[in-house]
C-alpha positions in Angstrom: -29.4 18.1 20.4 -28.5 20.3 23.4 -27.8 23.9 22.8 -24.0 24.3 23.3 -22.5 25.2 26.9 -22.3 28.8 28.5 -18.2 29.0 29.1 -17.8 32.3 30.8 -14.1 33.4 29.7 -13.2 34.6 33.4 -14.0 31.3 34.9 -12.2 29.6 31.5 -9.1 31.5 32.7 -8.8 31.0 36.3 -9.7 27.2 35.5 -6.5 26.9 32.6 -3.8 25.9 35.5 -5.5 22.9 37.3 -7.3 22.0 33.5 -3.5 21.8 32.2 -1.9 19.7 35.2 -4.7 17.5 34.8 -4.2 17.5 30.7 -0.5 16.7 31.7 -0.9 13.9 33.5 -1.9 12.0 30.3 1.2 12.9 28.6 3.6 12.0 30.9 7.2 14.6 30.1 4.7 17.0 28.3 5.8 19.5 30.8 9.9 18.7 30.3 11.4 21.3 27.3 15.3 21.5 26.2 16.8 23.2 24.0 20.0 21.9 21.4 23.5 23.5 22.0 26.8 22.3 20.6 27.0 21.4 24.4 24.1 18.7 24.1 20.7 19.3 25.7 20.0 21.9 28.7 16.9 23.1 30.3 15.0 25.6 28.9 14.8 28.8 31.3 12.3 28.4 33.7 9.3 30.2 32.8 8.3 33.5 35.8 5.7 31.8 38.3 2.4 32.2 37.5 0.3 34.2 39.5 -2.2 32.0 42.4 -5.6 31.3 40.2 -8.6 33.0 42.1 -10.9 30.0 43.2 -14.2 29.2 41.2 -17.3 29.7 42.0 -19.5 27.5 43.7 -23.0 26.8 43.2 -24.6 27.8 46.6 -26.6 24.6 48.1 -29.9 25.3 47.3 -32.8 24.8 50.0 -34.4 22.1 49.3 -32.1 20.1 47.4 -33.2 17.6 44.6 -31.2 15.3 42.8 -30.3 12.8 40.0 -27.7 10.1 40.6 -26.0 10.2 36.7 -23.3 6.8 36.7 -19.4 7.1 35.0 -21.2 6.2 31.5 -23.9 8.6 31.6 -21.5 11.5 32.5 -19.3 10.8 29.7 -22.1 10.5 27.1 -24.9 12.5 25.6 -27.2 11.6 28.4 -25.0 14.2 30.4 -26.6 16.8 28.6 -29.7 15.3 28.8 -30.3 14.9 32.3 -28.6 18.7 33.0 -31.5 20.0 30.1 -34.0 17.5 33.4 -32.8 20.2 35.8 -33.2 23.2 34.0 -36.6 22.5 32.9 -38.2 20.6 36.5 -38.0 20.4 40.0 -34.4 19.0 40.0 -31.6 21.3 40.7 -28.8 18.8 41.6 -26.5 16.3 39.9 -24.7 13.7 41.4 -21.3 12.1 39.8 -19.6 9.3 40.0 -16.4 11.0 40.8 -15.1 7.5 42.1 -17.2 4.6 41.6 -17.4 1.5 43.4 -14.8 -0.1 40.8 -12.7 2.1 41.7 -12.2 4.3 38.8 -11.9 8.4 38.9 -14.0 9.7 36.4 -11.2 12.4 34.9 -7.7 12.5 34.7 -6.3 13.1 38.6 -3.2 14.8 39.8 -3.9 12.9 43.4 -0.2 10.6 43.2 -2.5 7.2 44.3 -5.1 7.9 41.8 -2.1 7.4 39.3 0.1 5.1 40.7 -2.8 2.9 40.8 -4.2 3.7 37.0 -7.6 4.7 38.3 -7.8 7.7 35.9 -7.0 5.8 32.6 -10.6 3.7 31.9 -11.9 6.0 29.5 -11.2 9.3 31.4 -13.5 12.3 30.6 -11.3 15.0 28.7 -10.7 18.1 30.8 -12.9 20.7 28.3 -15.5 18.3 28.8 -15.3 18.4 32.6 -14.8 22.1 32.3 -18.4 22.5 30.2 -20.3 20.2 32.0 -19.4 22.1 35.3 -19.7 25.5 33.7 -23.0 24.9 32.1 -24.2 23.5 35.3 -22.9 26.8 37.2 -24.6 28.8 34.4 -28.0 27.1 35.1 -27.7 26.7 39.3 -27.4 23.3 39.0 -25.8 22.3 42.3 -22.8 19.5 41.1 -22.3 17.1 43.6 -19.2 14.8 43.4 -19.8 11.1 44.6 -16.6 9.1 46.1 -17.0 5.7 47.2 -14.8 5.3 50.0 -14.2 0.8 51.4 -15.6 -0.6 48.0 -12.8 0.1 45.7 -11.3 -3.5 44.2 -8.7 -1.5 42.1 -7.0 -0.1 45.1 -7.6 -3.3 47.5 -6.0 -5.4 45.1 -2.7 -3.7 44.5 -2.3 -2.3 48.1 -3.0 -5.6 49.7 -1.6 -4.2 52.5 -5.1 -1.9 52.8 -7.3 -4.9 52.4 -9.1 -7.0 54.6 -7.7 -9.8 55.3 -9.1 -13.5 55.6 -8.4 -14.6 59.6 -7.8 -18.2 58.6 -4.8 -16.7 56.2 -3.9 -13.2 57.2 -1.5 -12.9 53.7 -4.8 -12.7 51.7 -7.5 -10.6 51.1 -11.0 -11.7 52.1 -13.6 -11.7 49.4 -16.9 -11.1 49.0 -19.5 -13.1 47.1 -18.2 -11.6 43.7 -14.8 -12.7 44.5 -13.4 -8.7 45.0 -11.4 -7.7 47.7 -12.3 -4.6 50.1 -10.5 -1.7 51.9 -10.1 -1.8 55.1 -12.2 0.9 56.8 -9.9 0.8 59.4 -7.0 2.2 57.3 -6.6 5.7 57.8 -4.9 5.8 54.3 -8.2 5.2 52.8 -10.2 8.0 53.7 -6.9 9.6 53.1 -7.1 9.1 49.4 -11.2 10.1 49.7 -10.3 13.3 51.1 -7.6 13.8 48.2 -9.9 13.1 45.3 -12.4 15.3 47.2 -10.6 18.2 47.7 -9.5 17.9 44.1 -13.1 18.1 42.9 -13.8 20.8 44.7 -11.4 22.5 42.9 -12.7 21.7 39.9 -15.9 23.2 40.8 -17.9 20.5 42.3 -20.2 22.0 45.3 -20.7 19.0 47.7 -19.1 15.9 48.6 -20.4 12.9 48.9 -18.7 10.0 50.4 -20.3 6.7 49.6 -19.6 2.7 51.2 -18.7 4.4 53.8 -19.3 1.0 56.0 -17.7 -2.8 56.4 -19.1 -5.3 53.8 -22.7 -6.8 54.2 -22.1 -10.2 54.0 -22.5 -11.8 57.6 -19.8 -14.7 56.7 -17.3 -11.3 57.4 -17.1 -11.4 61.2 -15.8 -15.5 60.9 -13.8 -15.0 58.4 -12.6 -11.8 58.8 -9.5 -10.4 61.3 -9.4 -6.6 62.3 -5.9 -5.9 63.8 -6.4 -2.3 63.7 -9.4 -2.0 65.8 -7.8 -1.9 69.1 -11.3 -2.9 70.7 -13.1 -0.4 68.7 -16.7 -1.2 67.6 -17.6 -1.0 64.1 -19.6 1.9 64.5 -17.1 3.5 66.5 -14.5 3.0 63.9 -16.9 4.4 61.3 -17.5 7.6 63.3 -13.8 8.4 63.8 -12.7 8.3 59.9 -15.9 10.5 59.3 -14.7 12.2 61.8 -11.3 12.8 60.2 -12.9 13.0 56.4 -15.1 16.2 58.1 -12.0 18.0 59.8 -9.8 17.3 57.0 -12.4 18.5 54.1 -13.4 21.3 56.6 -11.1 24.0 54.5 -12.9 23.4 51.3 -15.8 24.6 52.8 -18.1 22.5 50.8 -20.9 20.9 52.7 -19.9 16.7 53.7 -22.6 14.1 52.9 -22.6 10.5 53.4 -24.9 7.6 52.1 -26.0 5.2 54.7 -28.6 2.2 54.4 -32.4 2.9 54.9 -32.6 0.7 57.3 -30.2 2.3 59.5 -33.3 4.8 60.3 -35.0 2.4 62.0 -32.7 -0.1 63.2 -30.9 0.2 66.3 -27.6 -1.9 65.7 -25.1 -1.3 63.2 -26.8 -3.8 61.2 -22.9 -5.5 60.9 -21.8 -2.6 58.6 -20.9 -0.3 61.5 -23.5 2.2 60.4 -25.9 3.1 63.7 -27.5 6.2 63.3 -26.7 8.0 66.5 -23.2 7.1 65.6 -22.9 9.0 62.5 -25.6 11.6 62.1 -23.7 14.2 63.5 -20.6 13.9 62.1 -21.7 14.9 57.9 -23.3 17.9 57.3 -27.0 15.6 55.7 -27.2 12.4 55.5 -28.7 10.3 53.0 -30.5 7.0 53.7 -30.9 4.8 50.7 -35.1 4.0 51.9 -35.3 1.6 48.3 -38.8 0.1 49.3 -37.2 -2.8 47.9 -34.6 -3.4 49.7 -36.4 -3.5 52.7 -38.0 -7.1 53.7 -41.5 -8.7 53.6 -43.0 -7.7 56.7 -40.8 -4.7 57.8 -43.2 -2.0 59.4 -45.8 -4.8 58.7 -45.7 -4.3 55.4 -46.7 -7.6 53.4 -44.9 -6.0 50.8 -42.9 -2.9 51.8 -42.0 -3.1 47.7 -45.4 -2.3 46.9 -46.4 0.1 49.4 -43.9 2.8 48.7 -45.2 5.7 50.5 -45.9 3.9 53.6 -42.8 2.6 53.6 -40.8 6.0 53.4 -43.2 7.2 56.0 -42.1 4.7 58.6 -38.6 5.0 57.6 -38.8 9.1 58.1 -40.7 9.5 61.1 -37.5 6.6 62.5 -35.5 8.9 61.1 -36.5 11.9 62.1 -37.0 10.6 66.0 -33.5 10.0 66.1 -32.3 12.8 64.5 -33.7 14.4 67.1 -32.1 13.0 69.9 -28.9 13.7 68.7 -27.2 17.6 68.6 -25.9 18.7 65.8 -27.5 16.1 63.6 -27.0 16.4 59.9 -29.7 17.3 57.7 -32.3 14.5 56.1 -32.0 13.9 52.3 -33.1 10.3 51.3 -32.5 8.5 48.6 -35.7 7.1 46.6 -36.2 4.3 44.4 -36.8 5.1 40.9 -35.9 1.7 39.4 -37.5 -1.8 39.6 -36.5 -4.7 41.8 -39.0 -7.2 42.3 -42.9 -6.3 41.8 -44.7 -3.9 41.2 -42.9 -2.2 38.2 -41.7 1.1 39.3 -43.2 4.0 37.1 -44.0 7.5 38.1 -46.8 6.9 40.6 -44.9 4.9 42.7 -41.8 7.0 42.9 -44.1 10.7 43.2 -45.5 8.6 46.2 -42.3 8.1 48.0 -41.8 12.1 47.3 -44.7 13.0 48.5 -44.7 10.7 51.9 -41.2 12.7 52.1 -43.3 15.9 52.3 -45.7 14.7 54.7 -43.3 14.5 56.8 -41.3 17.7 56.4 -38.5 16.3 54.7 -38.4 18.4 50.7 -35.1 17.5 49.6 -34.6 14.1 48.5 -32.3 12.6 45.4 -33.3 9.7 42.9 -31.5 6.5 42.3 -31.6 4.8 38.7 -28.2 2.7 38.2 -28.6 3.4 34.2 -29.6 7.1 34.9 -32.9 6.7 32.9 -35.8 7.9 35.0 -39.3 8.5 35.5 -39.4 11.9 34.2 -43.4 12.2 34.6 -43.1 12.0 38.5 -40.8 15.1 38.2 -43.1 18.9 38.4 -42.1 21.5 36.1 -40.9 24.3 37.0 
């Protein structure tokens, strides 16, 4: 059992405000008071206007940064305390949350009007003293809280703004699906990264240091382009479209003045199209403050970087895909920082323990790169490839 959270009272106080609209928003009319009179009901007198709350702190970005992905279930759970005990005692100085995940549900209780409307914030919402310790205790500690927002993958909102969907060519009145049977956003609705950038700026009030926008890319099913239609392109390229709403997300998160990250697929290192997701690397490196590959040796096929098995030859797989990397990072001013995602789950053969995911660490060092996060879906991980600190 944990010890219990460091609340400092100062940064208690000048989080009460935000923590109570939030609170309200599960009780809708909490905030409506009358009072009786022969007359009926009337308004209570309208309390003086509270003073502007000074901003909290942020936890600076620390150099190098190293993470743990920790899912909605994990957050809300003991493992929360768990994994933040990981980062005081190892390497790891960084969280990441699912602050939206790719169901489309905010983790807390959201003032953000679509978030609402949409009943995104009511599948098990974390209370706000609970938000409030786990950011606190992480501030306490120096543990960098990053919030995660999946951006086109979102079935809640797809489904009941239809109208933000893609839609199938052959019958423009539905959504296209993909091979779950779940509708996507539209990356070419503006509205979408609108609603990002809402829940974003939100969490950064809240205290979250980073943003991380995630999905943020078309669908990777090749069926898409034939079934598919696009009216908002206006003879755009995928990447290009993808590259002006980053664009937008960076300008319009730009007052926060929290950094801007993005996930993008390994491959997209060493591949020179947009691989049909409208993610090509020269295209979108420069417009997020790091960028973070997702080099899974599994996901990478038999025989890429003539690898027999790129699954089994982790740190010569994260070798190829830095060096790519790196090249065209190069190439490219004003090209975001390199922090890749590494595998520390099993897909496929060889089961993944500590060896194999230390290797992909240390072919990260090799080649200069020493931040890098981890990537278990169940937030259980390898805690013997982590050093001490």
């Amino acid at each position: 059992m944990p010890s219990l959270p460091f609340r400092p009272l100062a940064v208690a106080l000048r989080a009460a405000p935000l923590l109570a609209a939030l609170a309200a928003c599960a009780e809708p009319g909490a905030q409506t008071t009358h009072a009786a009179s022969a007359g009926g009901s009337v308004p209570a007198a309208a309390a003086p206007a509270a003073p502007e709350p000074a901003p909290i702190p942020l936890v600076p970005t620390p150099d190098p940064v190293r993470g743990l992905y920790v899912n909605r279930w994990a957050s809300l759970g003991q493992k929360m305390w768990q994994l933040i005990d990981v980062a005081k005692t190892t390497e790891v100085n960084a969280l990441v949350l699912d602050v939206k995940d790719d169901r489309g549900f905010v983790l807390y209780r959201s003032r953000v009007p679509l978030a609402q409307q949409i009943g995104a914030d009511t599948n098990m919402p974390m209370r706000p003293a609970r938000l409030r310790a786990v950011l606190d205790t992480m501030r306490a500690h120096g543990i960098y809280p990053i919030a995660r927002i999946v951006v086109a993958k979102d079935p809640l909102l797809a489904a009941q703004r239809l109208d933000w969907a893609i839609k199938r060519k052959d019958d423009p009145t539905k959504p296209w699906l993909d091979k779950n049977g779940k509708p996507w956003l539209d990356p070419h609705q503006r509205d979408v990264w609108q609603y990002a950038v809402d829940l974003a700026k939100e969490a950064v009030e809240l205290g979250f240091s980073e943003v991380q926008l995630d999905y943020v890319r078309f669908p990777d099913e090749k069926r898409l382009a034939r079934e598919a239609t696009f009216p908002l392109a206006n003879g755009r390229t995928r990447a290009q479209v993808i590259r002006d709403q980053l664009a937008f997300s960076r300008a319009a998160l730009e007052s926060t003045k929290v950094p801007l990250t993005i996930d993008v697929f390994g491959l997209t290192a060493t591949d020179t199209t947009d691989m049909g997701i409208g993610q090509r690397w020269e295209m979108f490196v420069d417009q997020a403050d790091a960028v973070l590959p997702m080099a899974y040796p599994s996901h990478y096929a038999p025989g890429t970087y003539k690898l027999k098995s790129p699954n089994a030859r982790p740190y010569e797989t994260i070798d190829h895909t830095l060096k790519d990397a790196k090249r065209r990072s190069a190439a490219v001013p004003g090209a975001g920082k390199l922090v890749p995602w590494y595998q520390d789950f099993t897909l496929g053969p060889p089961r993944y323990g500590a060896r194999q995911v230390r290797a992909q660490i240390e072919a990260g060092y090799a080649n200069g790169v020493t931040s890098w996060m981890l990537w278990n879906p169940g937030s259980r991980y390898n805690l013997g490839a982590l050093e001490k600190q």
